[in-house]
PyMOL Python script that loads the backbone (N, CA, C, O; Angstrom):
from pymol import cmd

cmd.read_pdbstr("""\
ATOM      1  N   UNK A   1     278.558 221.727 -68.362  1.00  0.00           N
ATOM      2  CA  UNK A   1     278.950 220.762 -69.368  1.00  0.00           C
ATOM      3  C   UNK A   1     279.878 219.737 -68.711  1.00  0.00           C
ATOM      4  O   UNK A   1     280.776 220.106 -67.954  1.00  0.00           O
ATOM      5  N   UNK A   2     279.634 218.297 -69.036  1.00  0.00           N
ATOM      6  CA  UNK A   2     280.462 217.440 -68.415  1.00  0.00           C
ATOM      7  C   UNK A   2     282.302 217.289 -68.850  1.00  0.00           C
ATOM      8  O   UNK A   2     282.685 217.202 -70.017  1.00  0.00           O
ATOM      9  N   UNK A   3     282.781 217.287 -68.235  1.00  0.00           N
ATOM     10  CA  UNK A   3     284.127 217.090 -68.669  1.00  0.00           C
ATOM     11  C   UNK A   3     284.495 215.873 -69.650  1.00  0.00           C
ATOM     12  O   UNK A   3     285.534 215.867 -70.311  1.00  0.00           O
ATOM     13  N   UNK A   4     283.508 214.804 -69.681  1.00  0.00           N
ATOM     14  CA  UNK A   4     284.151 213.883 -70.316  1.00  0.00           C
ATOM     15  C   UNK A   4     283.572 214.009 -72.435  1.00  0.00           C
ATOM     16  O   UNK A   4     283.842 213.377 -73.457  1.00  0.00           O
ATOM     17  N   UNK A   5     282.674 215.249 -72.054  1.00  0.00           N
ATOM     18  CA  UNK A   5     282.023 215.444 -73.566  1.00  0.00           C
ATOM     19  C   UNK A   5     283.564 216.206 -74.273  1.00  0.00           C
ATOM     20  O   UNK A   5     283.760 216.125 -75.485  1.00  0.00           O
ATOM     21  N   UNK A   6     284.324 216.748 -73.572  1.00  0.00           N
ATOM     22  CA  UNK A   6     285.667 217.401 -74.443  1.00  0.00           C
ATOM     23  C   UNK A   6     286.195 216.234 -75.141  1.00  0.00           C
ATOM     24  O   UNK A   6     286.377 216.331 -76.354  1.00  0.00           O
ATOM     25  N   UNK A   7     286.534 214.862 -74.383  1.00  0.00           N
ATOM     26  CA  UNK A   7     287.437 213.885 -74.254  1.00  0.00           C
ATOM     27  C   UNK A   7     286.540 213.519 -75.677  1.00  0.00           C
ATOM     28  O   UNK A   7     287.106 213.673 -76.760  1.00  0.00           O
ATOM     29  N   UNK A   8     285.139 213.037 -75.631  1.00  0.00           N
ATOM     30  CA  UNK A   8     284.275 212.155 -76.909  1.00  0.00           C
ATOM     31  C   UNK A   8     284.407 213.096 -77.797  1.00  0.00           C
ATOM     32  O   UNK A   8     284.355 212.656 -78.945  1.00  0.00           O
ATOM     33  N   UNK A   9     284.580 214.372 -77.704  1.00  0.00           N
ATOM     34  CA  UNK A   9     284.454 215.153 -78.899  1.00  0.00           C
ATOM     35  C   UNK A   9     285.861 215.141 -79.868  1.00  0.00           C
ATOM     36  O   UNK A   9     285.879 214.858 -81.065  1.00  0.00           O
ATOM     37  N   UNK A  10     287.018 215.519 -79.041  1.00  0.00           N
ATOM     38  CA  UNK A  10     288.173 214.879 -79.258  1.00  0.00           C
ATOM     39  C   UNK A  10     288.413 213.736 -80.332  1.00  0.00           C
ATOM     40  O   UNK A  10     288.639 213.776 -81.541  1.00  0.00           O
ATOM     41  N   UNK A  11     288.257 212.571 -79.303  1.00  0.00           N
ATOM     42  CA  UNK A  11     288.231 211.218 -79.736  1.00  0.00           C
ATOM     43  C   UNK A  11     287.656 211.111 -81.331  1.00  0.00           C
ATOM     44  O   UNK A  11     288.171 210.687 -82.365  1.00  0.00           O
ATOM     45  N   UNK A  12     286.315 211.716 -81.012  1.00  0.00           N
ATOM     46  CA  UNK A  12     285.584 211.931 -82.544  1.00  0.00           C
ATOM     47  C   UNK A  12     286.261 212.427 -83.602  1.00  0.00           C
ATOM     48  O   UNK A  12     286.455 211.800 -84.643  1.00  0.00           O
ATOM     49  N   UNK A  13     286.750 213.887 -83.310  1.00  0.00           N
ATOM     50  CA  UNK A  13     287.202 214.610 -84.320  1.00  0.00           C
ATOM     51  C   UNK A  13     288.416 213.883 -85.179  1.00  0.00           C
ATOM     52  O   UNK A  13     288.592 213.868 -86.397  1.00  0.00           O
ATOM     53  N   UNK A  14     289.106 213.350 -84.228  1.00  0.00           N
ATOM     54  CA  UNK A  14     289.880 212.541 -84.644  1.00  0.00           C
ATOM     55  C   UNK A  14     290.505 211.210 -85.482  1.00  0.00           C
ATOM     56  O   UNK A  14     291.579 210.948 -86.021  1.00  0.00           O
ATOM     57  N   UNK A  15     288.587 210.190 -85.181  1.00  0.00           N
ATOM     58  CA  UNK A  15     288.463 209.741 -85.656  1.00  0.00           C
ATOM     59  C   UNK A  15     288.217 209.805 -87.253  1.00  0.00           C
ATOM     60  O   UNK A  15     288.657 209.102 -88.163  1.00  0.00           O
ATOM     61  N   UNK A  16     287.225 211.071 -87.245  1.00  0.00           N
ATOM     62  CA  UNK A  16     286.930 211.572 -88.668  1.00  0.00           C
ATOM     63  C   UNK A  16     288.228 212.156 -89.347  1.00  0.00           C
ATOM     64  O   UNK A  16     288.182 211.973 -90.563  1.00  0.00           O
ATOM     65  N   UNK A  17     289.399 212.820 -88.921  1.00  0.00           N
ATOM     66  CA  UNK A  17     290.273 212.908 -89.596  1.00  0.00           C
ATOM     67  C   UNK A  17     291.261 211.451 -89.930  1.00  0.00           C
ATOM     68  O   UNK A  17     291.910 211.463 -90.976  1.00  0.00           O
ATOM     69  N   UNK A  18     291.329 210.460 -89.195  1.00  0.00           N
ATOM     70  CA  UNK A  18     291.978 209.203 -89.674  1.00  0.00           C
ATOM     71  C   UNK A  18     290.565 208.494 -90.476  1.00  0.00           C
ATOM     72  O   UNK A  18     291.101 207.631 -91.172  1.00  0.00           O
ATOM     73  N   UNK A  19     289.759 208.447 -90.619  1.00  0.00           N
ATOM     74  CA  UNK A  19     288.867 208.102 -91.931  1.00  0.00           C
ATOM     75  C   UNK A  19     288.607 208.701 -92.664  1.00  0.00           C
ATOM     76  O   UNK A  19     287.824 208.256 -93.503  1.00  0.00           O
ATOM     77  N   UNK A  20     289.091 210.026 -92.785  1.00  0.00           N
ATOM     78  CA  UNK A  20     289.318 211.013 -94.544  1.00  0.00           C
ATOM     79  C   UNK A  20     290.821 210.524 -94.734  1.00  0.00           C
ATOM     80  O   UNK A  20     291.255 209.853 -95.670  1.00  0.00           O
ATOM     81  N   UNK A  21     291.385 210.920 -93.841  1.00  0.00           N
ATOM     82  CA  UNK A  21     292.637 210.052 -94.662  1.00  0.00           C
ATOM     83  C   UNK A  21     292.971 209.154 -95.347  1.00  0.00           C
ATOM     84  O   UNK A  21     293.653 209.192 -96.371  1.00  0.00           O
ATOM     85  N   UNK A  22     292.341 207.955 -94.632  1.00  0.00           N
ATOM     86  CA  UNK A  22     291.973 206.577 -95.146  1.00  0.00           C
ATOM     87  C   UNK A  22     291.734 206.433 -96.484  1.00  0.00           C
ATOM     88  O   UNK A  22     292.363 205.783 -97.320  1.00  0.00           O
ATOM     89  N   UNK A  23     290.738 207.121 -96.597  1.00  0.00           N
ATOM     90  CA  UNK A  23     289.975 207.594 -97.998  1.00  0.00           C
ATOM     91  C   UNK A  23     290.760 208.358 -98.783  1.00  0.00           C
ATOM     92  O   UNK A  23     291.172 208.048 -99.901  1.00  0.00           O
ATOM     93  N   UNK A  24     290.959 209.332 -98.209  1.00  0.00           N
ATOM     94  CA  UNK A  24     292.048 210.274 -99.392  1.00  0.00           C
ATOM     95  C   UNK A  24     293.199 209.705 -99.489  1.00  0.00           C
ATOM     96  O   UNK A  24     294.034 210.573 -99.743  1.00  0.00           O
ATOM     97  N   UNK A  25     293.807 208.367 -99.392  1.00  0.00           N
ATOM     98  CA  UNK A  25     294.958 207.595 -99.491  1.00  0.00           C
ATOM     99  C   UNK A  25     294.564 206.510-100.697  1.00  0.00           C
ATOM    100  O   UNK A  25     295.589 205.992-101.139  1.00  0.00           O
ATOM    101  N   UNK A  26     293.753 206.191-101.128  1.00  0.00           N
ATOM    102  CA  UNK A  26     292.916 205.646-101.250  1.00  0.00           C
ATOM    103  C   UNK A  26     292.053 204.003-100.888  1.00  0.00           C
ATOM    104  O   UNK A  26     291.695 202.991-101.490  1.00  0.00           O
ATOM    105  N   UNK A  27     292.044 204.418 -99.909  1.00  0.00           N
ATOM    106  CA  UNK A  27     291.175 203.069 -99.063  1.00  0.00           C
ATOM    107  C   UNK A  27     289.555 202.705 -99.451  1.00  0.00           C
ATOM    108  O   UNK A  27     288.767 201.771 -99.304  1.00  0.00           O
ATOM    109  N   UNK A  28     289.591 204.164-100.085  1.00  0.00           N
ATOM    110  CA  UNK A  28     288.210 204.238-100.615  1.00  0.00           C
ATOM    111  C   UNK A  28     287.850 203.529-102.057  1.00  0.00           C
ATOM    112  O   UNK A  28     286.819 203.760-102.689  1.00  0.00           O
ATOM    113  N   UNK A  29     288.999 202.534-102.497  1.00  0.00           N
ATOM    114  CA  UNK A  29     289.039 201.286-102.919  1.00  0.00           C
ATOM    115  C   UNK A  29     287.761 200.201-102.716  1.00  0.00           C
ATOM    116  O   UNK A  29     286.858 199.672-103.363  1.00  0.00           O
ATOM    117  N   UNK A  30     288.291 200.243-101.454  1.00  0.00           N
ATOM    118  CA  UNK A  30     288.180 199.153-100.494  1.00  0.00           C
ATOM    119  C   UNK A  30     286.384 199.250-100.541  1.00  0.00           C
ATOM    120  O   UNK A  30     285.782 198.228-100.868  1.00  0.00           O
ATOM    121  N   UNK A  31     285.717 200.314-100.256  1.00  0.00           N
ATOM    122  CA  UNK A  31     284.427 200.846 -99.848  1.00  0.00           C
ATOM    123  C   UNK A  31     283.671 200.787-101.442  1.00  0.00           C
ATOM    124  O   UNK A  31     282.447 200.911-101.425  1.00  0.00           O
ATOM    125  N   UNK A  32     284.073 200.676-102.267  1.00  0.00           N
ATOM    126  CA  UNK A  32     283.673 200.740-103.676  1.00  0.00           C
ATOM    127  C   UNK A  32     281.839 200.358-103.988  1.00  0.00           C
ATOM    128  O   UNK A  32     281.031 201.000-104.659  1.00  0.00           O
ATOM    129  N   UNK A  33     281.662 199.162-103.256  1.00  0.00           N
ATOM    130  CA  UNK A  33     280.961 198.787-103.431  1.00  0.00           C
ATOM    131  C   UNK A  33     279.767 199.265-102.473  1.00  0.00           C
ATOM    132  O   UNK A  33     278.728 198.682-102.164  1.00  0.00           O
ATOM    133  N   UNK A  34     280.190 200.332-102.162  1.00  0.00           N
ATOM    134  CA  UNK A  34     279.280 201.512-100.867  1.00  0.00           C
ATOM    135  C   UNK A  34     278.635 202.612-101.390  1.00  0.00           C
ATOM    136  O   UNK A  34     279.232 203.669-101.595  1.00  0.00           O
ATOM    137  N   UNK A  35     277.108 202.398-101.695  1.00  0.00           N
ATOM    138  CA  UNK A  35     276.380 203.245-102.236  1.00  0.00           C
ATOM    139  C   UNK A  35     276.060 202.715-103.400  1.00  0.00           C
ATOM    140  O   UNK A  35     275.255 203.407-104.022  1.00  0.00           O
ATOM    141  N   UNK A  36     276.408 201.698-103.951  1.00  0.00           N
ATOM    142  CA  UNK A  36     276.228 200.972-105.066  1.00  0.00           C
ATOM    143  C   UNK A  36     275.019 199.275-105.124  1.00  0.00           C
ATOM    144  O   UNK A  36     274.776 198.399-105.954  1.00  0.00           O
ATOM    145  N   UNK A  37     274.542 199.643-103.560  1.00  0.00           N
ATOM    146  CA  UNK A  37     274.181 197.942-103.482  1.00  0.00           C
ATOM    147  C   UNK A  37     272.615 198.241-104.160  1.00  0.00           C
ATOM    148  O   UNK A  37     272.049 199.296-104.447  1.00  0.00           O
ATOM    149  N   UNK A  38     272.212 196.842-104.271  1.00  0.00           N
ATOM    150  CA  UNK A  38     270.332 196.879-105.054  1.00  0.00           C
ATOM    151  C   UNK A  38     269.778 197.426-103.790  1.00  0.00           C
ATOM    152  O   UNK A  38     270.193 197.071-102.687  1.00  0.00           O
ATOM    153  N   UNK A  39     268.804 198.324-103.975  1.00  0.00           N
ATOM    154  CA  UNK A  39     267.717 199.043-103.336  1.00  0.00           C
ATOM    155  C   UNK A  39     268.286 200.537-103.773  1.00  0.00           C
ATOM    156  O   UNK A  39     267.438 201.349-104.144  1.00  0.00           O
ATOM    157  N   UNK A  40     269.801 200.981-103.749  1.00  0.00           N
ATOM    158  CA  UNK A  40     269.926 202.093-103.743  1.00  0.00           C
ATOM    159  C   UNK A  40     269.088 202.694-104.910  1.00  0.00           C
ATOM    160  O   UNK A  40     268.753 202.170-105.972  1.00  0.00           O
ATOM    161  N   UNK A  41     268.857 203.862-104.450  1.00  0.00           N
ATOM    162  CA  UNK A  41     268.513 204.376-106.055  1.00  0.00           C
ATOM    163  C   UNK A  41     268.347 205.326-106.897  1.00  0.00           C
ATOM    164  O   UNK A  41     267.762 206.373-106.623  1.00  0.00           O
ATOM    165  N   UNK A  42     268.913 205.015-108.149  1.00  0.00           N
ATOM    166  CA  UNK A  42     270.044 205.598-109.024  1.00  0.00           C
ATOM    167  C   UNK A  42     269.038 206.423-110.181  1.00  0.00           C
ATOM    168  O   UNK A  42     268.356 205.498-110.622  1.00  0.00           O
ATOM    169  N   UNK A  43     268.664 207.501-110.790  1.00  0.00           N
ATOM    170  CA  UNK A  43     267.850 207.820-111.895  1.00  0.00           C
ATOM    171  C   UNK A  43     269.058 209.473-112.152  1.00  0.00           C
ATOM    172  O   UNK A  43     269.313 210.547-111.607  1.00  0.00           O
ATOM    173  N   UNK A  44     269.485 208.557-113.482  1.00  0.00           N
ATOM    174  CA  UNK A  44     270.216 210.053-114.278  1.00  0.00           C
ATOM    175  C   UNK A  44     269.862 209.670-115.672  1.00  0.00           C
ATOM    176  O   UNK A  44     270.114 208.726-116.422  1.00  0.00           O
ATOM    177  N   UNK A  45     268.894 211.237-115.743  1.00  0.00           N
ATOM    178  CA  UNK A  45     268.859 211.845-117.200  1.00  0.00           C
ATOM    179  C   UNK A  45     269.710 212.964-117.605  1.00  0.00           C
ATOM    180  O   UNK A  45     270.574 213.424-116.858  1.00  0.00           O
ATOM    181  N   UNK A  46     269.405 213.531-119.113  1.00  0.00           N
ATOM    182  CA  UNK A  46     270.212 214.723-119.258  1.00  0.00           C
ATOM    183  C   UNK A  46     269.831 215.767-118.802  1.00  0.00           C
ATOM    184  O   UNK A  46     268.698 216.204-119.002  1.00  0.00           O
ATOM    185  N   UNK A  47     270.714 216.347-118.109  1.00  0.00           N
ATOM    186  CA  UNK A  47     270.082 217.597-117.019  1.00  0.00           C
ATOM    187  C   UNK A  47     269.796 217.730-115.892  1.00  0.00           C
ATOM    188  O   UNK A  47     269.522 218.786-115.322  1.00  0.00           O
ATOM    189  N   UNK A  48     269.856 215.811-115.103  1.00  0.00           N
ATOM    190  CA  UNK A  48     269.291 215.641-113.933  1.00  0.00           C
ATOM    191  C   UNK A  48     269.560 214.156-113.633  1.00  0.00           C
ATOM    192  O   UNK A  48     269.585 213.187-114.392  1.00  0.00           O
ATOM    193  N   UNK A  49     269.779 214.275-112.142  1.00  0.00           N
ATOM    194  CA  UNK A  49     270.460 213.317-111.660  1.00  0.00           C
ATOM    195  C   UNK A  49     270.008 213.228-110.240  1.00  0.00           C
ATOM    196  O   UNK A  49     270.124 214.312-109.669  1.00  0.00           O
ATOM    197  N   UNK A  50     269.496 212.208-109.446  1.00  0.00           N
ATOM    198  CA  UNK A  50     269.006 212.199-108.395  1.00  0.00           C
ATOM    199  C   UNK A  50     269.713 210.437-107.975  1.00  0.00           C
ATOM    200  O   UNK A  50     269.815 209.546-108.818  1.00  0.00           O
ATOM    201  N   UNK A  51     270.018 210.330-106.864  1.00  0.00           N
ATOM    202  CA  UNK A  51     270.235 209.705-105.899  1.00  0.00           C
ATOM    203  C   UNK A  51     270.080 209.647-104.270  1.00  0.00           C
ATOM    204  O   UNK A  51     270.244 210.467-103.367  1.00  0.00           O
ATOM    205  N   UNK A  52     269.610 208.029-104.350  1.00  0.00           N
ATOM    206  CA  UNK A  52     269.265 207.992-102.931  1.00  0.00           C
ATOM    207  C   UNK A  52     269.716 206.345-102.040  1.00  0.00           C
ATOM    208  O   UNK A  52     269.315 205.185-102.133  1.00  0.00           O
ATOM    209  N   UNK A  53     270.239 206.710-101.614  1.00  0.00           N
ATOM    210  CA  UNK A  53     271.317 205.442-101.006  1.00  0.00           C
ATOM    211  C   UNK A  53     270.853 204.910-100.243  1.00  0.00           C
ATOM    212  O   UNK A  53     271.640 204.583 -99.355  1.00  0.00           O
ATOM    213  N   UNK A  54     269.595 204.533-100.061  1.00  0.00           N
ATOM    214  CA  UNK A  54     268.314 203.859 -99.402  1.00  0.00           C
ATOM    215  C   UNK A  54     269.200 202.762 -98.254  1.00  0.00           C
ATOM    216  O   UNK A  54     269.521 203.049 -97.101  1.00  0.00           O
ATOM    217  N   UNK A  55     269.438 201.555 -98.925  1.00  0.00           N
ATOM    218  CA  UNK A  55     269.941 200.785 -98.083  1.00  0.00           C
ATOM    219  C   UNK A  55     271.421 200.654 -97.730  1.00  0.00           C
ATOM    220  O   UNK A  55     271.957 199.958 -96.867  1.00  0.00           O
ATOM    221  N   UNK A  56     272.049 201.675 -98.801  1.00  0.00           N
ATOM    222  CA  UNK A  56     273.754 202.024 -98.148  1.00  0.00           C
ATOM    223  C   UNK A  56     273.568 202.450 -96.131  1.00  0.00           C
ATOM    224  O   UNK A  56     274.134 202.175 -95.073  1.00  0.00           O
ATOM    225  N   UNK A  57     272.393 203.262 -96.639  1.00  0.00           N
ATOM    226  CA  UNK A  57     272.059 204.176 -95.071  1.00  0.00           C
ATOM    227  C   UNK A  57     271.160 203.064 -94.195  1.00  0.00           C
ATOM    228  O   UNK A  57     270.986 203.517 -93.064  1.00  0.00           O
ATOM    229  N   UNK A  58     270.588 201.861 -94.352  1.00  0.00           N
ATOM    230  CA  UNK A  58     269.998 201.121 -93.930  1.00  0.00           C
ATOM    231  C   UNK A  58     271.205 200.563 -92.907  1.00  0.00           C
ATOM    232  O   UNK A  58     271.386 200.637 -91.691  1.00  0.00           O
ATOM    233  N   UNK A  59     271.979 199.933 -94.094  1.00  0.00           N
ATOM    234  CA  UNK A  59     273.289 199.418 -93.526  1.00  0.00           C
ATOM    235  C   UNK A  59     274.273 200.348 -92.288  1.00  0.00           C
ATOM    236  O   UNK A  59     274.624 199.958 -91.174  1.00  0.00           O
ATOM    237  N   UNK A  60     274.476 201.357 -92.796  1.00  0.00           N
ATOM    238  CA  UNK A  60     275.166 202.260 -91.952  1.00  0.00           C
ATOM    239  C   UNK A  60     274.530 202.470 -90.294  1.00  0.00           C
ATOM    240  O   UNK A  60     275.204 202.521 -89.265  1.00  0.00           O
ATOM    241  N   UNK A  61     273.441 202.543 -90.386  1.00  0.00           N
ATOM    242  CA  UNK A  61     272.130 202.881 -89.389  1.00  0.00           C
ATOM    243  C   UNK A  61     272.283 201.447 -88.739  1.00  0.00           C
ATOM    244  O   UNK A  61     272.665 201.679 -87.592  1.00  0.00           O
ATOM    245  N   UNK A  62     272.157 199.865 -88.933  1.00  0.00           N
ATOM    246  CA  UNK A  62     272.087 198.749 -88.470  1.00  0.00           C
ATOM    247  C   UNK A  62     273.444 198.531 -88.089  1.00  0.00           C
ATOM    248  O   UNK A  62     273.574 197.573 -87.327  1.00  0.00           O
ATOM    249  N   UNK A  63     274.505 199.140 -88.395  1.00  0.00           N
ATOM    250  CA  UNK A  63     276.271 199.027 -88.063  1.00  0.00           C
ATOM    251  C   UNK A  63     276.241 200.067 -86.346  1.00  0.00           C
ATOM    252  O   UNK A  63     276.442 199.614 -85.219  1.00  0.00           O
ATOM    253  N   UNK A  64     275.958 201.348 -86.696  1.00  0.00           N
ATOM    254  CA  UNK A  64     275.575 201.936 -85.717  1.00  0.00           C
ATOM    255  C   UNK A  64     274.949 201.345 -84.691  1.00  0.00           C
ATOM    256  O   UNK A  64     275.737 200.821 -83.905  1.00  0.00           O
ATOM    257  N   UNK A  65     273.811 201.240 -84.412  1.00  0.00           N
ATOM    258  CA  UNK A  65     273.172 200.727 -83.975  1.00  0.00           C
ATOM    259  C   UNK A  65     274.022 199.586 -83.097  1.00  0.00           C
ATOM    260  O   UNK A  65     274.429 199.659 -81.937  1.00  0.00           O
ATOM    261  N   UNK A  66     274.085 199.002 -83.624  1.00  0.00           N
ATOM    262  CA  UNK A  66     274.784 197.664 -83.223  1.00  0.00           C
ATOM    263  C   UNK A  66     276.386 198.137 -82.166  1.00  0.00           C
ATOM    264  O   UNK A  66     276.687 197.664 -81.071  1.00  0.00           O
ATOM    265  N   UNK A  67     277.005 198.984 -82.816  1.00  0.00           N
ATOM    266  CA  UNK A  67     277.914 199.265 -82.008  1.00  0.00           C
ATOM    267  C   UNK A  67     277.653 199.979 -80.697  1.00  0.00           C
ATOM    268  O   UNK A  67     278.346 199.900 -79.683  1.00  0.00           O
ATOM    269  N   UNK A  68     276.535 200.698 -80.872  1.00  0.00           N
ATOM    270  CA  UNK A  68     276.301 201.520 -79.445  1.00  0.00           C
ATOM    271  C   UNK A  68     275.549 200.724 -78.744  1.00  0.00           C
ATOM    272  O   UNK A  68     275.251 200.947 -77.571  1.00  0.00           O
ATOM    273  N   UNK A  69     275.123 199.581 -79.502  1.00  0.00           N
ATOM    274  CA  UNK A  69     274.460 198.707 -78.037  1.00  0.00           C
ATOM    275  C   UNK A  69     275.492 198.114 -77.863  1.00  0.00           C
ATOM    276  O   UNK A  69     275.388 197.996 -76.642  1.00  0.00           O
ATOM    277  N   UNK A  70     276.639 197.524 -78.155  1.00  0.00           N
ATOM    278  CA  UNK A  70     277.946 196.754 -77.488  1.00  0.00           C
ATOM    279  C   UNK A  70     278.444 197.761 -76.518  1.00  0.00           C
ATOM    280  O   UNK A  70     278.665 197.349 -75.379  1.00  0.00           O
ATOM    281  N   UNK A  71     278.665 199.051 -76.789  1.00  0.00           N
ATOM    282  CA  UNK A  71     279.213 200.051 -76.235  1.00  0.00           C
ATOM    283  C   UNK A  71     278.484 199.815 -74.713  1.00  0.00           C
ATOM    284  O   UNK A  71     278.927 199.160 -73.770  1.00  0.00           O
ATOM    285  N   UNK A  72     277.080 200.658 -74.818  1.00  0.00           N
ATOM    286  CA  UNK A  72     276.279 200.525 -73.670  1.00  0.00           C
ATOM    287  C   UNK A  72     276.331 199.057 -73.166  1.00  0.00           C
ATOM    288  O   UNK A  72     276.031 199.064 -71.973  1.00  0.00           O
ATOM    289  N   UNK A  73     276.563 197.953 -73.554  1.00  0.00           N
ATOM    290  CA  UNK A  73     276.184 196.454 -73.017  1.00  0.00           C
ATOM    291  C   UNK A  73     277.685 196.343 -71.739  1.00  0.00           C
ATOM    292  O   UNK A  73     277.675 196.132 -70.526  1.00  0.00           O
ATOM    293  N   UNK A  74     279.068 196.647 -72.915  1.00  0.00           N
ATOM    294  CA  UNK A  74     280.225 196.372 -72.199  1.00  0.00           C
ATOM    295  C   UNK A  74     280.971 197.533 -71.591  1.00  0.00           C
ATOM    296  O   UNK A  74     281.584 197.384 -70.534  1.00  0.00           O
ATOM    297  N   UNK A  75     280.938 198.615 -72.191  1.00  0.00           N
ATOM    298  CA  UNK A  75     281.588 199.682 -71.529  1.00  0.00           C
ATOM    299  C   UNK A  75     280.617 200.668 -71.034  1.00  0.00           C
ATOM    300  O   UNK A  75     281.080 201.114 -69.983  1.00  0.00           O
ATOM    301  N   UNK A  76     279.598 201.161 -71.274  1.00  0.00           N
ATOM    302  CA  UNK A  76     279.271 202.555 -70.381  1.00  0.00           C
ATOM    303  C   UNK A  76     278.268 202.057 -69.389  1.00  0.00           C
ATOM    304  O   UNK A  76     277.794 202.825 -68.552  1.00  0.00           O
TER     305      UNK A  76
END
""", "prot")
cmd.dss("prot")
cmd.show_as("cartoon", "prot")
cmd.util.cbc("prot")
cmd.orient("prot")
């Protein structure tokens, strides 16, 4: 195993605990409008409730994306 996968795993874990925080502070204000955009989609009856965040995850996936090609372009 490479030594530097401790360091990204780290880094990670970390990250995910300062963005629950964020959120559990409530920053998750801020994000409101996340999971809510047109395409998502929303069907609740009585008894049943289904959701699917179609283009919340479109978005998320094209943010990604985008950062790991800057990543790979300028740093790795």
């Amino acid at each position: 195993m490479p030594p530097q996968l401790g360091k990204i795993l780290v880094l990670l874990g970390l990250s995910l605990v300062l963005l629950g925080a964020f959120l559990w502070l409530g920053g998750g204000r801020l994000l409101g409008w996340f999971g809510h955009l047109p395409g998502d989609i929303r069907v609740e009856r009585p008894g049943f409730r289904f959701y699917a965040p179609i283009v919340s995850m479109l978005l998320v996936s094209l943010l990604l994306s985008a950062l790991l090609w800057l990543w790979r372009r300028w740093g790795g």
